[in-house]
N, C-alpha and C positions, 0 to 999 in steps of 0.2 A: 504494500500500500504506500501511495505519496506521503508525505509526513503531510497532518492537519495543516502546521502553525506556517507553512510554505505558502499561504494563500489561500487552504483548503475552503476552511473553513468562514475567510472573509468574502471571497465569490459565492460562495453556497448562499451567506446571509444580505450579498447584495441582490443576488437574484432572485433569494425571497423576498426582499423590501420591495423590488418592484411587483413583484404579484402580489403583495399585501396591499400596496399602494393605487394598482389597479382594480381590484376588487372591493378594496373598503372606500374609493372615490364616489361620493353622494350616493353612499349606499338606501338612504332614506328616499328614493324617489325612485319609481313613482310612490305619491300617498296613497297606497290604493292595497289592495289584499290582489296577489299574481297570481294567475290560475289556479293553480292544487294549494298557494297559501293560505285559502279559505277554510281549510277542512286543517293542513296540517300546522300550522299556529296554532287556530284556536283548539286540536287534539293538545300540543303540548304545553298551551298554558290552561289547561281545565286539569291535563296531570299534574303541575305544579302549583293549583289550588286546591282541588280535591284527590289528588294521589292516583287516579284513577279518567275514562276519557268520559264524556258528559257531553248529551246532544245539545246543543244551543237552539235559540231559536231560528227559524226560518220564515216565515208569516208576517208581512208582506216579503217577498225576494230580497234577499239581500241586508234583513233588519240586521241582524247579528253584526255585519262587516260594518253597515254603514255606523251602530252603536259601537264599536269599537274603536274605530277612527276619530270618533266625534268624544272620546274619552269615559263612554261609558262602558265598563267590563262586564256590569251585571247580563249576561246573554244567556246563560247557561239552565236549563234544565234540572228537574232533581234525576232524570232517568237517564241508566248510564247507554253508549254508545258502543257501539260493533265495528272498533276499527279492523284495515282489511291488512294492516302491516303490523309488523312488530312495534317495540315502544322505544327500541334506545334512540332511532333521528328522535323521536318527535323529545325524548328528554334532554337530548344534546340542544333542540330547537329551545326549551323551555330553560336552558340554562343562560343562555342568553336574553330572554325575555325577564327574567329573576334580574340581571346585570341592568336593564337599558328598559325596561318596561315591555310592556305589549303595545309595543309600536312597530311601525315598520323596519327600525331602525333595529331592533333588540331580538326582533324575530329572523334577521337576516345575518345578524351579529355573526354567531357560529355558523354558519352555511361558510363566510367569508373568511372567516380564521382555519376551518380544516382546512376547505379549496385551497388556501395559501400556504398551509401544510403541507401540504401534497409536491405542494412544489416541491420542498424543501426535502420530505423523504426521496423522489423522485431524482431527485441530484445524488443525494446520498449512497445509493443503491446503485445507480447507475456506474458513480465514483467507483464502488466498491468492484464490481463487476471488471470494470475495464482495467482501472487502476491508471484509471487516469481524470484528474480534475476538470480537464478539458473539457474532455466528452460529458461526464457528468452534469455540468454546468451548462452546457448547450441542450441536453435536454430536457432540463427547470427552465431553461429559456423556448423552447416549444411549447411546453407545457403552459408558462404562463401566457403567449401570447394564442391560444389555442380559444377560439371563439366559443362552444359550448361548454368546455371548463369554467368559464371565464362567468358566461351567463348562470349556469348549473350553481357556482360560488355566491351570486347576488342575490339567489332565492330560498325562499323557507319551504325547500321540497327534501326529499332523502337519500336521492342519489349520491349527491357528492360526498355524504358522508360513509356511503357504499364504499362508494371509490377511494375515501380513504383509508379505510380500515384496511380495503383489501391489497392496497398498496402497502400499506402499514404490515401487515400480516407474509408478502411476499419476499418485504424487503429484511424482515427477521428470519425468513428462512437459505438467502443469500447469503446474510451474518454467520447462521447457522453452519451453513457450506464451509466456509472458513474456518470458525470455530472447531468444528471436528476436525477438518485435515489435518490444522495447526498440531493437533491430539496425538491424530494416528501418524505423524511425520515423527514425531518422539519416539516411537517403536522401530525407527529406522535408523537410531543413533548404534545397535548391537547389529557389523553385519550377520549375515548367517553365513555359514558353507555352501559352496558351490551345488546346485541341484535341492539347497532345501526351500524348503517354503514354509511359511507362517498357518499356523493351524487355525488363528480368529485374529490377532490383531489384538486393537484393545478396547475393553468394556465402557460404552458411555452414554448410560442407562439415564441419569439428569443431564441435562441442553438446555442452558436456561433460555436460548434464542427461541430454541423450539416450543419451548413451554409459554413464551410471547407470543408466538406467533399464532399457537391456539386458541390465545386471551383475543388476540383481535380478530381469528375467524368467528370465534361466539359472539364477538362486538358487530361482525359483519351481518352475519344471521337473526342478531338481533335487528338487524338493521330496515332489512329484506332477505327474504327467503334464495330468492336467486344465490347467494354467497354458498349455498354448498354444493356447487359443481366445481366453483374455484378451490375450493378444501377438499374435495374427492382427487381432481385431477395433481395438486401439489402436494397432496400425499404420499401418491403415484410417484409423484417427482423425487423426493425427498427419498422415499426410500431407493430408486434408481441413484441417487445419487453417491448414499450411502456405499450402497452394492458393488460401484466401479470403485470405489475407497479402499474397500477391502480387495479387490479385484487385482487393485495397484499395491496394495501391499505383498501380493504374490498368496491369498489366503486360498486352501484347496477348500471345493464344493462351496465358495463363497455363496451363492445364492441362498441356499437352504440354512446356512449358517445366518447371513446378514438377515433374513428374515426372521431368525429369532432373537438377534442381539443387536438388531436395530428395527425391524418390520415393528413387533411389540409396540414398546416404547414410543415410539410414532405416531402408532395407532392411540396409545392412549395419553402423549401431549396434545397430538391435532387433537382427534377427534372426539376424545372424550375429555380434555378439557373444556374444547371449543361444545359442546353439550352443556358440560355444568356452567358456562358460561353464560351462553342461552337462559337458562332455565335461570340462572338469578338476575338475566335482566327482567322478567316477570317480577320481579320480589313486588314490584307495588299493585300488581294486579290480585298476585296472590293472598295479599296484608289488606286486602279491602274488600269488606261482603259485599258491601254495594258492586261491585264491577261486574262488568257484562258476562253472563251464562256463570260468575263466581258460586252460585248457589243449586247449578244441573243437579251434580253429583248426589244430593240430598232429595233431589226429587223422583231421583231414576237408581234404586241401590246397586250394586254391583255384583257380576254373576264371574263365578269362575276361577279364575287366576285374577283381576281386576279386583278381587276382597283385599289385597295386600296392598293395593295405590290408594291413597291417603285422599279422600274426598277433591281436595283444593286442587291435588293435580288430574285425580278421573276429569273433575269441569276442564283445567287448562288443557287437557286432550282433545275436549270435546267443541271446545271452542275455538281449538285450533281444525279441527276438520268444517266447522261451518265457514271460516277462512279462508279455507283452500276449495269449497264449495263455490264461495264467492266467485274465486280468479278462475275456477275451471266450469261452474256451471252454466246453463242456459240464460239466465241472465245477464252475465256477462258475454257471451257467445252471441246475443243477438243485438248489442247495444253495436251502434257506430260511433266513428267521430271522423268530422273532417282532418283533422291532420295525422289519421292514423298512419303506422309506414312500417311498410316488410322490412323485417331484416334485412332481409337478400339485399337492400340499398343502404343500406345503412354506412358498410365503406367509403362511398362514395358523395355521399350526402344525399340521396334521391330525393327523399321528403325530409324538411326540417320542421321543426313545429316551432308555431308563434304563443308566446306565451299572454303578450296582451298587446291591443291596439285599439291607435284614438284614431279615426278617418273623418276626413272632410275639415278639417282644421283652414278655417277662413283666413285667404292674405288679409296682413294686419297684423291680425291674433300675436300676439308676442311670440316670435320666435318663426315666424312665420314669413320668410321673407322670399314668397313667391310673387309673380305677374301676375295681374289680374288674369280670370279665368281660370287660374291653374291653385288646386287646393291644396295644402300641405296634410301629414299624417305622422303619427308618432308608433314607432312598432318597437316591442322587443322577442328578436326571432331567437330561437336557439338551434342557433347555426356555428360548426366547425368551422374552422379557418379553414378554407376549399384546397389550398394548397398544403396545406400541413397535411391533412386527411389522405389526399390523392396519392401525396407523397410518400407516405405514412402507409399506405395500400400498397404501394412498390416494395418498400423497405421489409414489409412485414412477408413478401411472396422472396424478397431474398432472406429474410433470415430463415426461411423455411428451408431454400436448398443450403445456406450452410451450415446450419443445425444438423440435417442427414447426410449433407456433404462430405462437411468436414468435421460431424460429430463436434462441434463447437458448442458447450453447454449451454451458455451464456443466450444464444440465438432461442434455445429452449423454452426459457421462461419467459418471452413478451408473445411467443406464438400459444406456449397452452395458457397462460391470462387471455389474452385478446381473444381465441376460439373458445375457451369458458362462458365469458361475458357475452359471447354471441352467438353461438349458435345452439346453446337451449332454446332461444326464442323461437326457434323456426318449430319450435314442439306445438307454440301458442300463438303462430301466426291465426288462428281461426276467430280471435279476439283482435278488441284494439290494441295494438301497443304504438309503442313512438320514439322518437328520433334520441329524443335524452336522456332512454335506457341505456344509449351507448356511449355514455359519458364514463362509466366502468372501463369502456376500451381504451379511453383516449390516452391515460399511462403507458397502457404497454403498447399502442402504436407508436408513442413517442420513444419509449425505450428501443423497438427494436427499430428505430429511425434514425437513432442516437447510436446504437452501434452499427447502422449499415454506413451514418459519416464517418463513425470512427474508421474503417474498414479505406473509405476517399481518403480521409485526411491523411493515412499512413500513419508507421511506430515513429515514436517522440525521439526517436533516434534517426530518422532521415530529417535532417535540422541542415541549414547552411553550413558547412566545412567540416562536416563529419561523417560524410562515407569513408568507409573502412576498403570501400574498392581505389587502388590509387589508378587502376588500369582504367576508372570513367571517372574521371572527379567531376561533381558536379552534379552526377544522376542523383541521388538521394537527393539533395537540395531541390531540386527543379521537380523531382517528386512529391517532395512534402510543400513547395510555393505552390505548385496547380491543385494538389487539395484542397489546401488552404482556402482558393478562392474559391472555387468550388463550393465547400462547405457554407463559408462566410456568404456569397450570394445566395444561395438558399436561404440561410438565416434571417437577414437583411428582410427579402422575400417576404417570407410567413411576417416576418414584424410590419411591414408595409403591406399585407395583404385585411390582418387582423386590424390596423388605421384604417383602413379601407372600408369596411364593414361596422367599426366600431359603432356607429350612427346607430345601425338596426340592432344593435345587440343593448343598448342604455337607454334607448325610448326617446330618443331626440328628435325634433322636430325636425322633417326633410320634407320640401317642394317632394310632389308624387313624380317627376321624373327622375327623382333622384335616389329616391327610392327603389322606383323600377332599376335603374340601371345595376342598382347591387343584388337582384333579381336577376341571378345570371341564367333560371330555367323555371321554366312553365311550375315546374312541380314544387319550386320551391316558393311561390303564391300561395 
């Protein structure tokens, strides 16, 4: 690894200022509750009034929101609510409303400080992986200029905090990587004799990275359910990774071995951590008779093997399948929405979804500085930066052949995140879903986009007057200059592409031709 105090860590935290700085810039506007902030603010500040979620009122449309705004909190119902997602966003959302009130500004708070997080694991990780600063830092710099991050960060919805956990959660299992080898490279300080081999290697049964990395798959799950295909699949990963560990220490029958002195173990930091995890983010549904289906269990006794499950959790069983009822039933299966969008486009941006818009905004109107006849409009769309994305869709079709190619591990983990995060959905294309579920992906496209520049840019060792060939001097230089720019005009790029767009992503006021123009296709109307 670079040494930190070489700059490491002063780039890491200027490139999170600026993505702190972009995301927390007049975070409080619009004044207004944004799409799904309607349902999930006032879910997290009814759980940090009454411990539990509470249906508010609705009669006439809109009374709740509009008394909220207008400073009155009293909205809330005594009858509890049937949310369709877990509770940790919405307590992360209410933790900031505790800080900054139930305002727009308090209920956005934390959405803008993980997002901005993100960056900062995302550097970090990446650092770690390559072993180089460089790269690391150019893909915190993707990431923050990455249009659906960007917008996903300014809103009180639950993806980004998805996204961060499972960021969170990946980048402790990279640590993890290191951590052990660091281990079993100490078993190679005794050589052995010629033709012997190692019979196991060595025992390391606690991993405290590992034992993190389970804390924040339970925190993801908590989050939304989608998070355990990414903790099945880096399970997978983790113990392959192990396997080649012991494989490189020369261990005989290493599979059937490493699956018992590392498979185990694995199994029960991920997955049964990341379980009891879960199950104590529940602790305030569970601590409240009031809360929704809290009281099934007493009404329906139990048959069977189900005598031994302690009432409070048969109800959270049971109320967890009326959930899953919700996202897979006919109700859901026959509702539309105009900005729904297949996966299958999702790489590419095919459908972006608009989160709110003002239309018909009259020359004059302040901020309004169209020609007569021509009416201005205020949009906030959640839209990827077009060239990050597209690019970021190459990058990710090359770390695939050189992951298989050349068994390059590294390539490994932004292709299984990025395929995790996307293509269970193709299970539930028969529903709506939409564009800023794939705000999960946009990490590991920027990772594996960050190590396909790294791959342009060349080793840090093709630098000016340092080829070691004296039979071409100059190759290595001229090597690492045309990456360079290469790299750097990409860079440049996405940040003057994401300026570009800015407008439609913060609700500004644009003349309608001008709007149109950042409407580079039909679908994205």
């Amino acid at each position: 690894m670079p040494r930190d105090f070489d700059g490491g860590w002063i780039a890491t935290l200027a490139i999170t200022l600026v993505a702190g700085v972009l995301r927390f810039w007049n975070l409080s506007n619009p004044v207004k509750f944004v799409f799904d902030e309607t349902y999930y603010a006032k879910d997290a500040y009814s759980l940090l009034r009454f411990g539990y979620a509470r249906q508010f009122i609705d009669q006439p449309e809109g009374a709740a929101d509009k008394a909220i705004l207008a400073g009155n909190l009293d909205v809330f119902k005594d009858t509890p609510s049937l949310t369709v997602h877990p509770e940790v966003g919405k307590w992360m959302i209410a933790a900031g409303e505790q800080l900054f009130g139930m305002t727009p500004f308090g209920w956005r708070f934390m959405p803008a400080l993980f997002g901005t997080l993100t960056v900062l694991l995302l550097i970090r990780t990446v650092r770690r992986m390559t072993r180089s600063t460089l790269i690391g830092c150019i893909a915190g710099l993707l990431l923050a200029f990455d249009g659906l991050h960007f917008v996903m960060s300014r809103v009180a919805l639950l993806d980004i905090f998805l996204a961060f956990w499972l960021v969170a959660a990946v980048s402790c299992l990279v640590a993890d990587r290191d951590w052990t080898r660091r281990r079993h490279a100490e078993t190679l300080d005794q050589p052995l004799t010629d033709g012997a081999r190692r019979t196991l290697g060595r025992w390391l049964l606690v991993r405290p990275w590992r034992l993190a990395a389970g804390v924040c798959f339970g925190l993801a799950l908590g989050t939304k359910w989608s998070a355990i295909w990414v903790l099945a699949a880096f399970g997978v990963m983790t113990f392959l990774w192990d396997l080649g560990a012991r494989r490189a220490l020369g261990v005989r029958h290493a599979f059937v071995k490493s699956a018992l002195v590392d498979g185990i173990p694995a199994f029960v930091s991920l997955v049964l951590v990341a379980a009891v995890t879960y199950v104590a983010t529940w602790t305030g549904w569970l601590l409240h008779d009031n809360a929704y289906d809290h009281n099934w269990a007493a009404d329906h006794p139990a048959h069977g093997v189900m005598k031994v499950v302690p009432d409070d959790f048969r109800s959270l069983l049971y109320y967890h399948q009326e959930v899953l009822a919700f996202h897979t039933g006919d109700y859901i299966k026959n509702a539309t929405h105009p900005y729904a969008s297949n996966p299958a486009g999702w790489p590419i941006i095919a459908r972006p979804i608009g989160f709110d818009a003002v239309n018909d905004i009259k020359p004059g109107t302040p901020g309004c500085n169209a020609p007569a006849g021509t009416n201005c409009l205020s949009v906030i769309s959640a839209l990827g930066t077009p060239l990050l994305w597209w690019g970021g869709a190459l990058a990710l079709i090359a770390a695939l052949v050189l992951w298989i190619g050349s068994r390059d591990w590294r390539f490994g983990v932004p292709i299984i995140g990025y395929v995790t995060c996307w293509v269970p959905w193709f299970a539930f294309d028969d529903r709506p879903i939409f564009f800023f579920y794939a705000v999960t992906m946009i990490p590991f496209t920027v990772m594996a986009l960050a190590l396909a520049l790294g791959k342009i840019l060349g080793p840090a060792r093709d630098v000016l007057g340092s080829s070691t060939d004296v039979s071409r001097p100059g190759t290595a230089s001229t090597r690492r200059l045309i990456g360079s720019a290469v790299v750097g005009a990409f860079v440049v790029l996405v940040v003057l592409n994401f300026a570009y767009i800015w407008p439609i992503l913060t609700d500004k006021v644009l003349p309608h031709p001008d709007w149109l123009n950042r409407m580079w296709f039909k679908s994205w109307i």
